[in-house]
Every structure is written in structure tokens, then in C-alpha cells.
SEKOL-419189 format. One record per residue (C-alpha): residue number from 0; residue in one letter; x, y, z. Coordinates in steps of 0.5 Angstrom, whole numbers, plus 500, padded with zeros to 3 digits. Example, Ala and Ser with C-alpha at 12.3 -4.5 7.8 and 13.67 -1.06 7.14 Angstrom:
SEKOL-419189
0; A; 525; 491; 516
1; S; 527; 498; 514
***
This chain:
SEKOL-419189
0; X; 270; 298; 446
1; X; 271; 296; 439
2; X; 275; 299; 434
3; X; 274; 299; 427
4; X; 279; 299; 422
5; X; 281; 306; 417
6; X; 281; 301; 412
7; X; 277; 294; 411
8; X; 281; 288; 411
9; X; 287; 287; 406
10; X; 285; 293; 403
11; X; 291; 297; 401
12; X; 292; 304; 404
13; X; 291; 310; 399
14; X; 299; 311; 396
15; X; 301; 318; 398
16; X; 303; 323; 393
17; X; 308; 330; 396
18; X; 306; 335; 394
19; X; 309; 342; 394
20; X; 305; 348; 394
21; X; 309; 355; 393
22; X; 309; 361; 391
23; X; 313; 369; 394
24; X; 311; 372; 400
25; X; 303; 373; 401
26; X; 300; 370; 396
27; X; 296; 365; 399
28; X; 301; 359; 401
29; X; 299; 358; 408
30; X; 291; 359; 407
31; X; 291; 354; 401
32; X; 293; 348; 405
33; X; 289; 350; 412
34; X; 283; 350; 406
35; X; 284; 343; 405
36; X; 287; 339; 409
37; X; 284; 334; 412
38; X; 288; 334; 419
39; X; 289; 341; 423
40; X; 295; 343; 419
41; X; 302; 345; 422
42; X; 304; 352; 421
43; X; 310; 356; 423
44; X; 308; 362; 423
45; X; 312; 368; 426
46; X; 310; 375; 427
47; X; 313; 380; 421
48; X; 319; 383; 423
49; X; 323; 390; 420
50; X; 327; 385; 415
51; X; 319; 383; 411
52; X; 315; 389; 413
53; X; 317; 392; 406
54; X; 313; 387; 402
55; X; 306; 388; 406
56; X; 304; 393; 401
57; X; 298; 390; 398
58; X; 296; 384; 404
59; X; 297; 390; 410
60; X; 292; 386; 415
61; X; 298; 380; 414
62; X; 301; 380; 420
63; X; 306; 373; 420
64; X; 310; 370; 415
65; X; 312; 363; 414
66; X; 318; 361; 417
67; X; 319; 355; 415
68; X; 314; 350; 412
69; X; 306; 349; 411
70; X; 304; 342; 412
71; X; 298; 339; 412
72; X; 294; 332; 408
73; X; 288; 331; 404
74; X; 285; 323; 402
75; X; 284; 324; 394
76; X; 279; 317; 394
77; X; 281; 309; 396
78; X; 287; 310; 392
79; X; 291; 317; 393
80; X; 292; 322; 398
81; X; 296; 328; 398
82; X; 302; 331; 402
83; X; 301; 338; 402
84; X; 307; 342; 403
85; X; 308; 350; 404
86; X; 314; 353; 402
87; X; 316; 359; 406
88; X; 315; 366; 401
89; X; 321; 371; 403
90; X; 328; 370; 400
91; X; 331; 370; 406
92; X; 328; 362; 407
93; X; 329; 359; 400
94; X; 336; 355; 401
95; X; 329; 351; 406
96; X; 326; 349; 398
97; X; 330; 345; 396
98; X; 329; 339; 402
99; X; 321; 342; 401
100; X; 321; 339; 393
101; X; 325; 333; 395
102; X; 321; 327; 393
103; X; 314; 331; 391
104; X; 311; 329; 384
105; X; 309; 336; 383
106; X; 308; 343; 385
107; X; 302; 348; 386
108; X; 305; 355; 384
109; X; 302; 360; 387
110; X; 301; 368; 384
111; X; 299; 375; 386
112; X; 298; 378; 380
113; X; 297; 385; 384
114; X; 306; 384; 385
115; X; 307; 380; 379
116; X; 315; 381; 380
117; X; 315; 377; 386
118; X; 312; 371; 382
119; X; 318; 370; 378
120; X; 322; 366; 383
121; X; 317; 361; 384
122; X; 315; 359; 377
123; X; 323; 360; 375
124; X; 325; 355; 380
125; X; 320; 349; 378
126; X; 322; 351; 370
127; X; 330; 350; 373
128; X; 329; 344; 377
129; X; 324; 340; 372
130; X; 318; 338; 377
131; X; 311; 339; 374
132; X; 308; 345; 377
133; X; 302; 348; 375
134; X; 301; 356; 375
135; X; 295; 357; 380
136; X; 293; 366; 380
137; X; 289; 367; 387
138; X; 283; 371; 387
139; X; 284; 376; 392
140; X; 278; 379; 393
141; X; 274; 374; 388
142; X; 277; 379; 382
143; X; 282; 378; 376
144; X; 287; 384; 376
145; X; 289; 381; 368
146; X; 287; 376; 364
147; X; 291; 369; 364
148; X; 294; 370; 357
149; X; 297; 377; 360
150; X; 299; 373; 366
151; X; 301; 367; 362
152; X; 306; 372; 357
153; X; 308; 375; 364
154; X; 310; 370; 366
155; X; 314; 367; 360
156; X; 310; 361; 363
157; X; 310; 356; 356
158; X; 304; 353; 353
159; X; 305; 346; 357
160; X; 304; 349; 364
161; X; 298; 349; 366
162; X; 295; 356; 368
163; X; 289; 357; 372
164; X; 284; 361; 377
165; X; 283; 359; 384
166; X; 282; 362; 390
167; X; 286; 359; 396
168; X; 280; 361; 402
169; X; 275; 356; 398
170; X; 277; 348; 399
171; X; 273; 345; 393
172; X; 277; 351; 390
173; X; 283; 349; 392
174; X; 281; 341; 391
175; X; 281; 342; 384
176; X; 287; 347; 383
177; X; 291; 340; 387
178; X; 287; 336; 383
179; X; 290; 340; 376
180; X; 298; 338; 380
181; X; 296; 332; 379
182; X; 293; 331; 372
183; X; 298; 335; 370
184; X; 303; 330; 373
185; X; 301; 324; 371
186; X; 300; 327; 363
187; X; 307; 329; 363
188; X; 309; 321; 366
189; X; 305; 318; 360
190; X; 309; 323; 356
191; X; 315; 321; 358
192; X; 314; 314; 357
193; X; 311; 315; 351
194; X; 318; 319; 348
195; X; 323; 313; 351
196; X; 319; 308; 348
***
């Protein structure tokens, strides 16, 4: 039987580009990455325990939690192709994010803006660390709870990062949110470059 090559002949494979995606408990990690990935993504779901059942309130149908990462892949076109990793939410997981966000060029911060406490974390753990992030607000139930400025004043997020809507349950929706990671990424290199020449 013959097989054909993934790639033609001499063509160089797509480069690949980590990127994490993250965000606090509940707020779409998990769901944005099986959205997209190309590949049946890997998971580490494990039930929810009496330590997380408190932070249930507004997702009550969530019955498992992150424990460790969510992986999965999505080819961008002939030249890039993206490694999504998922970050487990719960702080009780946080000392497995600097490993995650090892060698990533960017990242997707997920909000909830129903517990805009929770988002704090996340955004001020990209700020300290100095990775391109992107500021996405989930649309729980297709609906914005504030609108971006508010949530971007909340957040005390700078005008540079970028901030935007998506909903974690639709792939173009989610295509287009890592696709922002990516332009925001590549402006802050040129960026960059141009300040050091």
C-alpha cells in the first residue's frame, strides 16, 4: 500500500509556536483547547473535591478540574502550527505554571467577568513574567456581563494588551482569539527590534 507524505518533497514542516492558555478555575481553559485542537486533546480532568467545590458557584454543572495541563495542536497554515497549553485554574496548582509557560511566545488569559476576582492571578502573572499575553472574556451564555473598557479599567490591564471577546465553545471563535496571541506576539518582537536598533 503506498503511503504519501504529510508534507511534499523538501517542503519544510510548519515551525511550532507554544502557546499557553490560561486563566482561574472555570473559565473556559479546557473547553477553548478541545474546541480547536486538531488532535483529541489530552486532558487531566479529576472530579471536583471538597478543597475546589467552593469556587462552583456560577459554573454548578462543572464537575471536574484541571489538575495538571490541557494539551492540544492546531496547524495555522504550511508554516505555523500552534501547541496549545492549558493551565490548571485552582491556586493549589499554580507552582505547575512556570514549567507551562517555559518556552511559550505568548499567552491566551482567559476571564470570567461573573468573578472578576479571580481573574487577577492570571493577568498579573503575565505582566510579572513579561510574555505577550492577550486578555480574552468568555461569553458565557453568548452574553457580556461589562463592557471591555470596564473590564479592561478592572483589570488595570494597560492599553497595549490587547482585549477581546470570544466564546471557548466555537473553533472559529477560538482561532481567532489564538491568532490575536500570535499578532500581538509578533508586534511586540518588531517592537523590540526596533527600540534595540
Amino acid at each position: 500500500m503506498d503511503s504519501k507524505p504529510f508534507t511534499e518533497p523538501g517542503a519544510r514542516p510548519p515551525a511550532p509556536v507554544k502557546i499557553v492558555i490560561a486563566g482561574g478555575f472555570g473559565v473556559g481553559k479546557t473547553t477553548a483547547v478541545s474546541s480547536i485542537s486538531e488532535i483529541k486533546p489530552l486532558t487531566t480532568e479529576a472530579a471536583i473535591t471538597s478543597m475546589s467545590a467552593d469556587n462552583t458557584g456560577h459554573v454548578p454543572a462543572k464537575t471536574t478540574t484541571t489538575v495538571a495541563l490541557d494539551f492540544g495542536c492546531i496547524t495555522i497554515d504550511e508554516e505555523v502550527k500552534l501547541y496549545l497549553f492549558g493551565t490548571p485554574g485552582q491556586d493549589r496548582f499554580g507552582f505547575m505554571w512556570q514549567d507551562l509557560v517555559h518556552g511559550a511566545l505568548g499567552a491566551l488569559v482567559i476571564v470570567d467577568t461573573r468573578r472578576m476576582d479571580d481573574c487577577y492571578p492570571a493577568v498579573d502573572y503575565f505582566e510579572n513574567a513579561g510574555l505577550p499575553f492577550v486578555v480574552a472574556v468568555n461569553m458565557f451564555d453568548g452574553s457580556l456581563g461589562h463592557n471591555l473598557e470596564d473590564v479592561r479599567w478592572a483589570l488595570a490591564v494597560s492599553d497595549d494588551v490587547p482585549l477581546i471577546t470570544f466564546d471557548a465553545r466555537q473553533k472559529l471563535s477560538v482561532r481567532d482569539a489564538l491568532l490575536a496571541v500570535l499578532h500581538n506576539t509578533f508586534k511586540r518582537a518588531r517592537a523590540q527590534a526596533g527600540a534595540g536598533a
